[in-house]
C-alpha positions in Angstrom: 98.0 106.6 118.8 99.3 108.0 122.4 98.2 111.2 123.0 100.7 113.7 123.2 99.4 115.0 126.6 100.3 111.8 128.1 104.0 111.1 127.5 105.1 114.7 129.0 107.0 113.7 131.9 106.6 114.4 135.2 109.0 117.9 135.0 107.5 119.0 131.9 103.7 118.6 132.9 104.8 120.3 136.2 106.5 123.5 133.7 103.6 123.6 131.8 100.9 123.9 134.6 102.9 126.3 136.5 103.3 129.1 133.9 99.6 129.8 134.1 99.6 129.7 137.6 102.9 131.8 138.1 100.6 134.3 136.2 97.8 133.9 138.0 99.5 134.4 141.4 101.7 136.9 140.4 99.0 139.4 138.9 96.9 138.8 141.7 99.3 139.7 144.1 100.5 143.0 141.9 97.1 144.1 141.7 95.3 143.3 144.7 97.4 141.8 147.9 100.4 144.6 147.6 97.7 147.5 148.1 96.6 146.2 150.8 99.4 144.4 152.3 100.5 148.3 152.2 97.9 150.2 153.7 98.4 147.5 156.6 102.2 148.3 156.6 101.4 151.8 156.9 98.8 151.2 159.6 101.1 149.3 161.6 103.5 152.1 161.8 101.0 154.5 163.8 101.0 152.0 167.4 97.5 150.5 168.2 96.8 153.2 170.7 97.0 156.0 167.8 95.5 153.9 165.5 92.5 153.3 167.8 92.5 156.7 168.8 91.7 157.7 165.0 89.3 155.4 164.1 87.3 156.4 167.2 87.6 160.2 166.5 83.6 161.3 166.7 83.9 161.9 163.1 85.0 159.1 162.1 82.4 157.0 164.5 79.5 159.4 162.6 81.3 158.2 159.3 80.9 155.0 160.3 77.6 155.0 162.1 76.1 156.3 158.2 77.8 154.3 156.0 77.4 150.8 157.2 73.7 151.7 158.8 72.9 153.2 154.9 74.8 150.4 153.1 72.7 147.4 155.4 69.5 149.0 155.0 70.0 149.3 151.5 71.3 146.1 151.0 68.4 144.2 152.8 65.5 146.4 150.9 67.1 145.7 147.4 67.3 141.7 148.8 63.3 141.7 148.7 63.2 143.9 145.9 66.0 142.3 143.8 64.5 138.8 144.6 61.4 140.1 142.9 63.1 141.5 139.7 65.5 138.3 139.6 62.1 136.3 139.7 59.9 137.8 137.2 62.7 138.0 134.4 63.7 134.7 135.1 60.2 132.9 135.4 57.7 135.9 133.0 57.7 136.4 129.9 56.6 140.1 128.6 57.5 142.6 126.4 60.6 144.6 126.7 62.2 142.1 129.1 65.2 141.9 127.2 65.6 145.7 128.3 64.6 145.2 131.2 66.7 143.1 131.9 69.9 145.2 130.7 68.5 148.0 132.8 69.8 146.2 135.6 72.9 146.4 134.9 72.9 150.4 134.6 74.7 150.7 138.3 77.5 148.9 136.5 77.8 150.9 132.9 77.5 154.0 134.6 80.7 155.9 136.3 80.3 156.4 139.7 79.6 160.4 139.1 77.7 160.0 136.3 75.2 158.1 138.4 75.1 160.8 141.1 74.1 163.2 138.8 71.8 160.7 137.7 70.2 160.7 141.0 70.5 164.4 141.7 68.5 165.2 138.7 65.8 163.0 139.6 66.0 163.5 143.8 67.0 167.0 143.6 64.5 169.7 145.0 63.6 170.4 141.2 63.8 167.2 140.3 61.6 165.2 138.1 60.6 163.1 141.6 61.4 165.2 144.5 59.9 168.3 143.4 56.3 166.5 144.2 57.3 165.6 147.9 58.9 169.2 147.9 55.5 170.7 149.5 55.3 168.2 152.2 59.0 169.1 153.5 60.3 166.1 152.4 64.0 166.6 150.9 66.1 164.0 149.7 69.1 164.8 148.1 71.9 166.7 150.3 70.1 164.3 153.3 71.1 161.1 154.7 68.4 159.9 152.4 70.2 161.1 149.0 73.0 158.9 150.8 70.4 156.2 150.9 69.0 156.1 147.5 72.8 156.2 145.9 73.2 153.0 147.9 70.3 151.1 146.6 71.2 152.0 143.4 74.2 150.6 143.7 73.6 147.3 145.2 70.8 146.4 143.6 72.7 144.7 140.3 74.1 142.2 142.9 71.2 140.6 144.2 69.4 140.3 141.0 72.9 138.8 139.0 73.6 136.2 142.1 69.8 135.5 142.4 69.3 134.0 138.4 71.7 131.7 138.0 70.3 129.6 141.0 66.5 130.6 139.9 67.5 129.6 136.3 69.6 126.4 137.5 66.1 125.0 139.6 64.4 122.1 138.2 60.4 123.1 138.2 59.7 119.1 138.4 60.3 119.6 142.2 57.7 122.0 142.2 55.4 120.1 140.3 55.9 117.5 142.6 55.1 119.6 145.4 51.8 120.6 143.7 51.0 117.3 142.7 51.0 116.4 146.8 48.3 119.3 147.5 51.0 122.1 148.2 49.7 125.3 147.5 51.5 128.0 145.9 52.9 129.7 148.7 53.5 126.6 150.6 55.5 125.3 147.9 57.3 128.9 147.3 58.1 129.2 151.4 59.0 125.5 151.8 60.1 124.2 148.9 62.0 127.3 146.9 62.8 130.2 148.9 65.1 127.7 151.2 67.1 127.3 147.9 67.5 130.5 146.9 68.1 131.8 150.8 71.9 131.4 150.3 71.9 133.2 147.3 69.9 136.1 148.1 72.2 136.5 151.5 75.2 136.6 149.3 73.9 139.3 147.0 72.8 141.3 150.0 76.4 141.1 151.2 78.0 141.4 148.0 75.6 144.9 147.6 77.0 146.1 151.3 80.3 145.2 150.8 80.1 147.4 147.3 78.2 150.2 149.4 80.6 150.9 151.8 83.0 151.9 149.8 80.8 154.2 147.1 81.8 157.5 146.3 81.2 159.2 143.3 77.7 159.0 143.5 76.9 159.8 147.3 79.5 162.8 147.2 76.9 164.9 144.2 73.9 164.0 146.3 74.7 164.6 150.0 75.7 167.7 151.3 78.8 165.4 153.1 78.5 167.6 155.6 80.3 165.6 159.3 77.8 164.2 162.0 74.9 164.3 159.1 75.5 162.3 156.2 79.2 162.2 156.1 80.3 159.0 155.0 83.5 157.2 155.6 84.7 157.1 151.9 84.1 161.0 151.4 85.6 161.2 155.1 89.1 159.6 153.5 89.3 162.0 150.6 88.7 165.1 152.7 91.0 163.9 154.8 94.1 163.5 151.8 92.8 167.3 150.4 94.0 168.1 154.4 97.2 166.2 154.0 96.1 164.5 156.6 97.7 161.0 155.2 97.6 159.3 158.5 93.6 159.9 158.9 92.9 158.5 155.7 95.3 155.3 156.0 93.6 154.9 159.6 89.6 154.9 158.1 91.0 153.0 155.4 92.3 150.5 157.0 88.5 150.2 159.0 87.2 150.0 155.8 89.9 147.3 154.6 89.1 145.2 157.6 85.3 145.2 157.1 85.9 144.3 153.3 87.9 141.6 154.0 84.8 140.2 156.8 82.5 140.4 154.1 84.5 138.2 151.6 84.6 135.8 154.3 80.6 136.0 154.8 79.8 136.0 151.1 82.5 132.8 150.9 80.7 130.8 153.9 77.2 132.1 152.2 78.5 130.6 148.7 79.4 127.2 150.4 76.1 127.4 152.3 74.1 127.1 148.9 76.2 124.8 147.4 75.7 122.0 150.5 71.3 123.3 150.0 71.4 123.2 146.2 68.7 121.2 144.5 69.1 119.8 140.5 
């Protein structure tokens, strides 16, 4: 018997295909290209020499200077860090991992403020940390350093959730190949799997920046967002609307928009990197 599938025609294949993808395109473009095709219309408007006198405004270049020098750092720490935790749930076995395990997903769960008073509470001056580094002078929250900490906790989730899928995905007979031939276990983790998993712990480094440059809710509880100290450019935009200054906040925006949009074609290069250097 013919299946049904078959005998549509050429028209009626081509009708039934392109209702998904009508959808597809059209709620896409709705919810994501019109934003930003916008915030570039409205951009446009200003002339480049008033848009680039805007986004080089001192404050703005401090804004700047903290956010993406906060966002890298913390990306690159929670890439060692979150290739660690991606490893040992992936490849231990211990008790509690299981809850572990949904513990890093916390950053996600949580609202943006609820995680800065999250971190507040624990980094504060009285806090359940911070009130033991307290005597030596050290102060974290309302600092550059509160800015730092909401950062890592923020882009942590992405290395660890892009690292285990490759981790999981690797076929341990390469490795016991390697062993069998007298590779030792750093040998074989240097040469043999961290050159696998290279691609993917770049792209969840850039994946955390690209989500750290434009936190809010959490770094606005536990900095002071005070300008030329640990001012960032996302709190910079929403002091700049309370001013009704709308063309401020389209211009530092539209820095932020253009960075984004670098990032997603990093993590897209990265993502065909470790396809070409995948091993099965």
């Amino acid at each position: 018997m013919a299946n049904p599938q078959l005998s549509l025609s050429p028209s009626q294949a081509l009708k039934k295909v392109s209702i998904p993808w009508v959808i597809t395109i059209s709620y896409l473009v709705v919810l994501l290209v019109l934003p930003a095709a916008a915030l570039f219309a409205k951009s446009l408007t200003l002339g480049f020499a008033e848009f680039w006198r805007i986004a080089t405004l001192p404050i703005s270049l401090s804004a700047y200077q903290v956010t993406f020098f906060t966002s890298l750092i913390a990306g690159l720490i929670d890439g060692v860090f979150g290739t660690i935790i991606a490893w040992v749930l992936v490849r231990y076995r211990f008790p509690g991992k299981k809850i572990v395990d949904a513990c890093v997903d916390l950053p996600f769960a949580l609202p943006t403020s609820v995680a800065g008073l999250v971190l507040a509470t624990v980094y504060s001056d009285n806090g359940w940390i911070c009130q033991f580094f307290a005597p030596f002078g050290i102060k974290i929250s309302f600092t550059i350093l509160g800015v730092f900490v909401a950062m890592l906790f923020i882009a942590l989730p992405f290395v660890v959730r892009t690292l285990q899928p490759v981790l999981q995905e690797m076929e341990k007979e390469v490795e016991e190949a390697a062993l069998s031939l007298g590779a030792s276990s750093w040998q074989i983790f240097w040469l043999v799997i961290f050159p696998t998993i290279l691609p993917a712990i770049l792209t969840g480094v850039a994946l955390g920046f690209a989500r750290a440059i434009g936190e809010y809710g959490s770094v606005v509880i536990i900095s002071s967002n005070i300008p030329f100290k640990d001012l960032i450019a996302p709190v910079l935009i929403f002091q700049r609307l309370e001013e009704y200054d709308y063309t401020g906040a389209t211009v530092i925006g539209m820095v932020l928009l253009l960075v984004s949009l670098l990032m997603l074609v990093v993590i897209n290069f990265l993502q065909q990197w470790g396809q070409k250097y995948k091993i099965k």
